[in-house]
N, C-alpha and C positions, 0 to 999 in steps of 0.2 A: 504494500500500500504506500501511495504516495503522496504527502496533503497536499492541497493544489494551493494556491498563491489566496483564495478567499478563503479556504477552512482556513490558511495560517492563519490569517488576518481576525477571524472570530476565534481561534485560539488563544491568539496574543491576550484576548480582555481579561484572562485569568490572570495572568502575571502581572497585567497594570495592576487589576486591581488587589491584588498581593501588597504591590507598592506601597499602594495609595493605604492600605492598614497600616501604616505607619502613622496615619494621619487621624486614621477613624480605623479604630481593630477590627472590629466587627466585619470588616470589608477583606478580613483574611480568608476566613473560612467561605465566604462567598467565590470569592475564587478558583478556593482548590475545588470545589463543588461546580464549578465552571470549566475548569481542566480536564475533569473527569465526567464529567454529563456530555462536551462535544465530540471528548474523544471517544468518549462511548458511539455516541451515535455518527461517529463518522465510522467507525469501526462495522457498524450494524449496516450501516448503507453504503460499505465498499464491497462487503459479503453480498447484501441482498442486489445489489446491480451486479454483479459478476458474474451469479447465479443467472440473472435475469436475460442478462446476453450472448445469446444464444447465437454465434458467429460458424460462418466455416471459412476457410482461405486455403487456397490452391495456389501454387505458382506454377506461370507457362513459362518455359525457358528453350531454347531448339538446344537440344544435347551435342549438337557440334558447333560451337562458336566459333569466330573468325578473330586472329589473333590480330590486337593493332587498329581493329576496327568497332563501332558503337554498335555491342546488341542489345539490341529490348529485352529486356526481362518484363512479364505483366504477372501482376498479381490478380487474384478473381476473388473478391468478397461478398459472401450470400447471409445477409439476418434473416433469421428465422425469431426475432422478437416482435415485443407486441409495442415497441416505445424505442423512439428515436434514440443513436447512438451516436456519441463525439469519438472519433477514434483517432488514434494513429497508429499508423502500420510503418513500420520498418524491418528491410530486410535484411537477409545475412550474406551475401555474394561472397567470394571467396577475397582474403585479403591482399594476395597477391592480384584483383582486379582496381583498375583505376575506376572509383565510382564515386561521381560529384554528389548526388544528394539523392540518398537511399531511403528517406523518411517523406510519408506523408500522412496529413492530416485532414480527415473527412470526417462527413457527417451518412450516415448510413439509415434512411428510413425503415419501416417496419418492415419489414417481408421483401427489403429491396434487396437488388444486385449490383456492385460498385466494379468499374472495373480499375485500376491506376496500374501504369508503368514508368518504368526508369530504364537510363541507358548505361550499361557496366562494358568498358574497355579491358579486354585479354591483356597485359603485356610479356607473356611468353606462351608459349605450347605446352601443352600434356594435358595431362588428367587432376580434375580440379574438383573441388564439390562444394554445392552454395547448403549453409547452414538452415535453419528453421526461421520461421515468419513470429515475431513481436509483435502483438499489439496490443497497446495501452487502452483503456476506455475511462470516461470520464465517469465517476457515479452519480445518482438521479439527486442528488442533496448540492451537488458541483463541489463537496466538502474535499476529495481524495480521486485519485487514477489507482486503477485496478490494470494488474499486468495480466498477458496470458501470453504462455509458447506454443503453438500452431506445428506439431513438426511436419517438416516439409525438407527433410535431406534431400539432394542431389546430383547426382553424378554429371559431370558436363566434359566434351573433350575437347580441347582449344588446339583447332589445325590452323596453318597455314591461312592467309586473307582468302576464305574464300567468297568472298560479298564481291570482290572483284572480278569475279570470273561471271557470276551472275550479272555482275554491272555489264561486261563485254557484249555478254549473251544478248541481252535487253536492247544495248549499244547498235550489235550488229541489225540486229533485226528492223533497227527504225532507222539504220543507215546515220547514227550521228558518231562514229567512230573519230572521225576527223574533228570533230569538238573535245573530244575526250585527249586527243594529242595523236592517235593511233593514224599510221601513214596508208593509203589503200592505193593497192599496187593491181595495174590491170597483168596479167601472167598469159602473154602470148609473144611468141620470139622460135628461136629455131627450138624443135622440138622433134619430137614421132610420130604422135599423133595429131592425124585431121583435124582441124579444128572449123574453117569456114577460109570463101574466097573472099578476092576483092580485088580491085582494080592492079594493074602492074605500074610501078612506079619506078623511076631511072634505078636506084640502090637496087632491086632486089636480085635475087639471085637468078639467073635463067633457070636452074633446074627445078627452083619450086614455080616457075610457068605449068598451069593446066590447059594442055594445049585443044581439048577437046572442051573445056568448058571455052578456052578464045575462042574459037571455030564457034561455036553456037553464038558468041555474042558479038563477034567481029571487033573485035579488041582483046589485046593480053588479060590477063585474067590469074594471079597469083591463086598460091595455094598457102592459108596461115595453119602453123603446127602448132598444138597449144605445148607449152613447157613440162617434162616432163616433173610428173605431182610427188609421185612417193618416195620419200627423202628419207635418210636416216637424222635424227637429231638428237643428238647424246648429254644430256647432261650433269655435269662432275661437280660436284657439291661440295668444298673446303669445310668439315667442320670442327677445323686445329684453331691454331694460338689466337690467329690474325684475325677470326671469326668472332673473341667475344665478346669485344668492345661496343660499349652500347652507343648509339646515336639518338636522341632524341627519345628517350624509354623505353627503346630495342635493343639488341642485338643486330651486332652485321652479319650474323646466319639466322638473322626472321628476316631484312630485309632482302636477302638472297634469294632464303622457299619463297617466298611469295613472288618475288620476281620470276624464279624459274617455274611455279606452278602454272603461272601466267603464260608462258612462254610454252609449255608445254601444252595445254589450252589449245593459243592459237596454232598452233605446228599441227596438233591432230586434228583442226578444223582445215589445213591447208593437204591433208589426207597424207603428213608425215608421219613417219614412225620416231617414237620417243623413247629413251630408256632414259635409265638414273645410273649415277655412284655417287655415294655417299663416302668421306676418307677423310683422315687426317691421317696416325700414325700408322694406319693400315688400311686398308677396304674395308667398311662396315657393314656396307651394302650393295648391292648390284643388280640391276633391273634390265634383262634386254631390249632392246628397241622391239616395238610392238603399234598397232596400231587401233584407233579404237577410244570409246572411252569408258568402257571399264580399265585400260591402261589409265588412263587420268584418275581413275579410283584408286588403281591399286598404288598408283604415288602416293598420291595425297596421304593415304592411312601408313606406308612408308615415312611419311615425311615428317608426320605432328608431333611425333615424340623425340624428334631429332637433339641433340640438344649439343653446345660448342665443349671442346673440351679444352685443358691448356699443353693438349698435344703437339708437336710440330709437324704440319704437313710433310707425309712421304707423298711429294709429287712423284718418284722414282716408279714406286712399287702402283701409284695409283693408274697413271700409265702405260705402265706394260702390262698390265689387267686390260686394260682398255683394247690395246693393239691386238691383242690374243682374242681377246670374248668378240669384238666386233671389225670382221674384214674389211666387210663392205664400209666406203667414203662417208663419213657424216660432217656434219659440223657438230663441234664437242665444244661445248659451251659451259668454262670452266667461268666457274662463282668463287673469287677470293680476294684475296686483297693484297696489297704491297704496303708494308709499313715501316722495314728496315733490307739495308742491304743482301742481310743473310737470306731474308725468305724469298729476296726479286733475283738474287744467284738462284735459288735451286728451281723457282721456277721458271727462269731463261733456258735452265740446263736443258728439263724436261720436254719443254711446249716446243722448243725447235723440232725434237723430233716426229711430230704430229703432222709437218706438213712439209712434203704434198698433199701425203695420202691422204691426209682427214685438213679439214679447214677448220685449225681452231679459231676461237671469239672469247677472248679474258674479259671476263664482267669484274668491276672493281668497284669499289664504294668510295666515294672523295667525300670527306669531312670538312665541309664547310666551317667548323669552329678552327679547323688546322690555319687553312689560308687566312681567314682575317686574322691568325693570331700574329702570321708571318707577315702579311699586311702591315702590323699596329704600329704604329708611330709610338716608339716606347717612352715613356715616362717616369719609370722607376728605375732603378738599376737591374731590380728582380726581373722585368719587363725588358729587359736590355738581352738577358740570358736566352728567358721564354722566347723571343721573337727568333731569334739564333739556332737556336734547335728547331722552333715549325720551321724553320727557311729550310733548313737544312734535310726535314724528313718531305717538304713539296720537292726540293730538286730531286732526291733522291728518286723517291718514285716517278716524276717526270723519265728522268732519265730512264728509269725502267720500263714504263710505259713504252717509248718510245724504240727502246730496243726489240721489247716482243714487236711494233710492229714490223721493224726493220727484218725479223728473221720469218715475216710472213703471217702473223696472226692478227686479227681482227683485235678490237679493243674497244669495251666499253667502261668507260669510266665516268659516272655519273652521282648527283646527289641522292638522299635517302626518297625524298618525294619524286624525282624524276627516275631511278632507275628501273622499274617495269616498263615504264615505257620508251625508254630510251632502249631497254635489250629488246623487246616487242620490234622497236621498227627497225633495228640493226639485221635481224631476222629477217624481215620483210624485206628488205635493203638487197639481201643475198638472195634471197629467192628471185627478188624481181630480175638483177642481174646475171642469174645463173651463175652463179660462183660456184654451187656445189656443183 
């Protein structure tokens, strides 16, 4: 029981007037007869409303949440009383979610159904569980709040952004892709298969002239091949040292799965075939190129328990997994990062040997708080140092950047809000071009 701010307030009159016996005795024992008469009957009429409120509450939650992104959680409250309730409900969401304000306060008529929701932010992956539903009710005298625990345990599993993949879905279908940032690429060039005619123009080739469709129309008449569709597209998931740094209340291996979920997405909508590796000090995981999407399934529930470790990438061993498990050409689209010397050495060593035969594309994460630090016009002596060392870790990786592209690999390096769709159109990018 809890007295509310007005039973205080008609409590208080017992110890004034305690006081005031100092003045007039007689006004003692009235008092403590006071003390004891409200608090009786605030006692009596936190019982009898308690009894009286007759609540159930349910919460709707989807058992897969999307990490990094705002899910609903609703709550569902049904009175089964005969007399209006002041309530509040608060809930229990796990504490590792970020959740701005879990508490509300209503008024629930007799026999009515209230529905209230709140929005709770994942900020990692796994297995989570939201605690039981609180709520308070006001008693019929307004003297005290009456508590009650609602249980309502449950289990929830926080994968990878999948709200984004849904977004695309939505995206593609009303054609607003290009508002969203995503690049749309028409995919017709030399190919094998037919695809449609059209006029002959000075460029083209004589051999793709259909000379019996000119004959029918008394003019040249080309023959367009559409681009050959089914691609291998592999991608190799860092989740060692350089992965665990967090950006913005992530991790650089959430912002990765979700970029490469993404990516893989659009690849099996472009009718590519998609595998996984998962690595740092070893291979953890390994998923062959497949196409389809129950493949997109069977990642995703691969991916949500993922978690970075302070291993150091064996790009070595991850590698020659790769070269062995898949012959055929893909694009291998490694997710890591460059943050010292040591780790842009061993991944220079490895990635050259990828290509010709596979076209790699290094996706990178750039920390926007590094360059303004090397940026800052220093003002302290402290400031003098810090600036010294960001200059020093921008060139570095510049430089290494720049080398994987010199020995032939693609390179994305982008911020935590732009890098899904900056690896999205780099994909695109190759496709359109026929790289692979």
């Amino acid at each position: 029981m809890i007295i509310t701010l007005f039973g205080l307030a008609i409590l208080l009159i017992g110890p004034a007037l305690i006081v005031a016996a100092e003045f007039y005795p007689p006004l003692g024992g009235l008092g403590w007869a006071w003390i004891g008469a409200v608090l009786g009957i605030a006692v009596a009429d936190n019982l009898l409303s308690r009894r009286a409120a007759i609540i159930e509450a349910e919460r709707h939650v989807d058992e897969k949440m999307s990490l990094g992104t705002d899910n609903e959680v609703e709550i569902m409250l049904y009175s089964r009383s005969r007399r209006p309730l002041l309530l509040q409900v608060k809930d229990d969401p796990p504490i590792e979610f970020e959740t701005a304000r879990r508490q509300r306060s209503l008024r629930l008529e007799p026999y009515q159904t209230q529905r209230i929701t709140y929005r709770t932010v994942p900020q990692s992956r796994g297995n989570y569980q939201f605690g039981d539903i609180h709520i308070r009710g006001r008693s019929a005298l307004a003297l005290s709040w009456w508590q009650r625990r609602m249980p309502a345990q449950q289990q929830v599993r926080v994968y990878p952004d999948l709200l984004q993949v849904h977004r695309y879905e939505l995206l593609a279908r009303k054609i607003h892709l290009q508002q969203a940032g995503f690049r749309l690429m028409r995919r017709r060039g030399e190919g094998t298969e037919f695809e449609s005619l059209r006029d002959y123009v000075p460029d083209d080739d004589f051999r793709d002239i259909d000379w019996k469709a000119s004959a029918r129309r008394n003019k040249p008449i080309t023959r367009e091949y559409e681009i050959e569709r089914s691609q291998n597209v592999m991608l190799m998931i860092d989740a060692g040292r350089m992965m665990c740094g967090q950006l913005d209340g992530m991790s650089r291996l959430d912002y990765a799965i979700n970029a490469a979920l993404m990516l893989a997405y659009v690849a099996s909508r472009q009718d590519d075939a998609v595998g996984m590796m998962v690595f740092a000090g070893a291979v953890n995981s390994f998923i062959p190129p497949r196409k389809g999407s129950a493949q997109i399934g069977r990642l995703v529930e691969e991916l949500y328990a993922v978690q970075p470790t302070m291993t150091e990438p064996d790009y070595g061993a991850a590698l020659t997994m790769l070269q062995s498990r898949s012959r055929k050409r893909a694009l291998v689209v490694i997710f890591t990062d460059i943050i010292d010397k040591q780790a842009s050495r061993a991944l220079l060593a490895y990635s050259g040997a990828l290509y010709p035969h596979h076209l790699p594309l290094v996706v990178t994460l750039r920390d926007p708080r590094l360059e303004q630090t090397a940026d800052l016009p220093p003002q302290q002596v402290s400031q003098v140092y810090q600036r010294a060392v960001a200059a020093g870790l921008v060139r570095d990786r510049s430089q290494a950047l720049a080398a994987l592209r010199r020995q032939g690999a693609r390179v994305v390096d982008a911020t935590p809000d732009e890098l899904t769709v900056s690896t999205v159109n780099r994909y695109l990018d190759i496709k359109a071009r026929q790289l692979l």
